[in-house]
N, C-alpha and C positions, 0 to 999 in steps of 0.2 A: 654711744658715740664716744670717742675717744678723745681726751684731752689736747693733741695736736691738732685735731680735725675742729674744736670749738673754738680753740687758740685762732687759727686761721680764717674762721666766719668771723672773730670778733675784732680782728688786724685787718680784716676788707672793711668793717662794717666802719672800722674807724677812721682809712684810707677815705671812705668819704665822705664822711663827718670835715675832714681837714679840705678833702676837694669841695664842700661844698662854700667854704670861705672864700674861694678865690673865686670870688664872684664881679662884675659888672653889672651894675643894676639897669636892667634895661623893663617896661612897662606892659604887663604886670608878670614877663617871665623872667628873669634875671640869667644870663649865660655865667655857669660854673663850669666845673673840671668834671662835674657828678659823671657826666656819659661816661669819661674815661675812667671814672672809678668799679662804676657797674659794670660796665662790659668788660675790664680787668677781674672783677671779681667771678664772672661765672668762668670768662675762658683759664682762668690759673687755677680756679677751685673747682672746675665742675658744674652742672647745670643746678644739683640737690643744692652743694653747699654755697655756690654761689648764692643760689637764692636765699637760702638760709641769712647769709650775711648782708643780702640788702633787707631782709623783712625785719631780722635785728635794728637796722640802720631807720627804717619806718617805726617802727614800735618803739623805740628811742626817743625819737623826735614827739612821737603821738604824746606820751607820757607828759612832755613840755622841757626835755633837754636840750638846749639850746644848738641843734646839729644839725639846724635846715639852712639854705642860705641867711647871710648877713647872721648867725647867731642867732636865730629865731627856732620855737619849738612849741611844740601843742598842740593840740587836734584842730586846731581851727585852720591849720596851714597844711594840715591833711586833706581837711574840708573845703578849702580857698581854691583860688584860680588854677595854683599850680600842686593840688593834691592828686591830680592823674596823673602826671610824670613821678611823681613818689611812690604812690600805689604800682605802678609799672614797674619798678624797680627791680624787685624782686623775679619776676616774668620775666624779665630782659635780660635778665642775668641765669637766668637758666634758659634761655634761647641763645644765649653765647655760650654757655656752659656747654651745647651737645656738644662745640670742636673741643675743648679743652681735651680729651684725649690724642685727638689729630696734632694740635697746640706742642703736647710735651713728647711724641711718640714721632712721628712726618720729619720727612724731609723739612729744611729750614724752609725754603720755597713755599713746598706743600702746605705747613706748617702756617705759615703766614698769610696766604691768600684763605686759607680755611678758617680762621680769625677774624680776619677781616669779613669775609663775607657773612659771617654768623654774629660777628658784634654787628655789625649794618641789618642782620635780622631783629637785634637787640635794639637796634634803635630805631627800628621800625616800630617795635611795641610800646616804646616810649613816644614816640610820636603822636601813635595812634588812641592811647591809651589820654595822653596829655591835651592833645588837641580838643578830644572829645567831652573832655571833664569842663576845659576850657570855656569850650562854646555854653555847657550847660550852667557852668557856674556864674559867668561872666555874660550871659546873656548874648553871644556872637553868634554870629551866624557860620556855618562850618568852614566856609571862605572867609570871613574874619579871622577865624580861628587859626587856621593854616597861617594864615600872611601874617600872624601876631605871634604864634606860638611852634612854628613849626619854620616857615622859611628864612628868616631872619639867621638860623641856628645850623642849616643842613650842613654848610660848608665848612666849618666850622667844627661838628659834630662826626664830620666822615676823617678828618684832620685827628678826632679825638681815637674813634673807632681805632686808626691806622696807627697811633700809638699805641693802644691798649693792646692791639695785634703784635708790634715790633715787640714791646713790654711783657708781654708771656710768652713767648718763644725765646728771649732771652733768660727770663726767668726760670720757666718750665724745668729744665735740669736739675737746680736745685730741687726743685719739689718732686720731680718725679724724674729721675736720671737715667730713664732706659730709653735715649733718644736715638733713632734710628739714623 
């Protein structure tokens, strides 16, 4: 693997390390920037190194460096209510990652509805992935779960997606400058 390509998993991994401070604490998921970091990281790096750079970003945290929300880190927040949307991360980021080619290469148009709908796949794994840890961890029922950890977030989350989309198609050139 080449020195620019680990540079760049370890520049996502830390873009959400910083998103995940800009938190709201809400009970017991907190809304961060994280969507907009993950699904920024597969669609500008790819689905491999996307992913690469949220598993980075998990195993970080696992260790006990303080880069979960509110500056919090250790297995036990891996293992907590909201360790399925963390676990998910890295999954979600290479389900955004398949456009990332579309992303630096498509029409701007193209380019951006293909983003967007592949980060919205992205955060569909995060959902699905979070919700369900949720219920298991926190004892809810999968309708608790939804209404605690999932709806509260979508509009919000589709708002994040839709940046991450505008954010790597304006990016994209830099990284990969053969844009059609």
């Amino acid at each position: 693997m080449k020195a620019s390509t680990i540079t760049r998993a370890a520049l996502m991994a830390a873009v959400t390390a910083v998103a995940a401070q800009i938190t709201v604490p809400l009970s017991p998921v907190p809304f961060t920037l994280q969507v907009l970091a993950v699904i920024l990281s597969g669609l500008l790096l790819g689905a491999r190194i996307g992913a690469l750079a949220q598993a980075i970003y998990v195993l970080v945290g696992a260790v006990g460096v303080p880069v979960f929300a509110g500056f919090r880190g250790g297995l036990g927040i891996v293992l907590g209510p909201t360790g399925g949307y963390l676990i998910s991360y890295p999954i979600a980021a290479a389900a955004a990652g398949l456009a990332a080619y579309t992303v630096a290469r498509a029409s701007r148009r193209r380019a951006l509805w293909t983003g967007f709908l592949w980060g919205c796949a992205g955060l569909a794994v995060i959902y699905a992935l979070g919700a369900a840890w949720l219920a298991v961890v926190a004892g809810l029922s999968p309708t608790e779960a939804l209404a605690t950890g999932v709806l509260p977030f979508v509009i919000f989350d589709l708002i994040k997606v839709g940046l991450a989309a505008l954010v790597a198609v304006a990016a994209a050139p830099a990284i990969a400058p053969s844009r059609a």
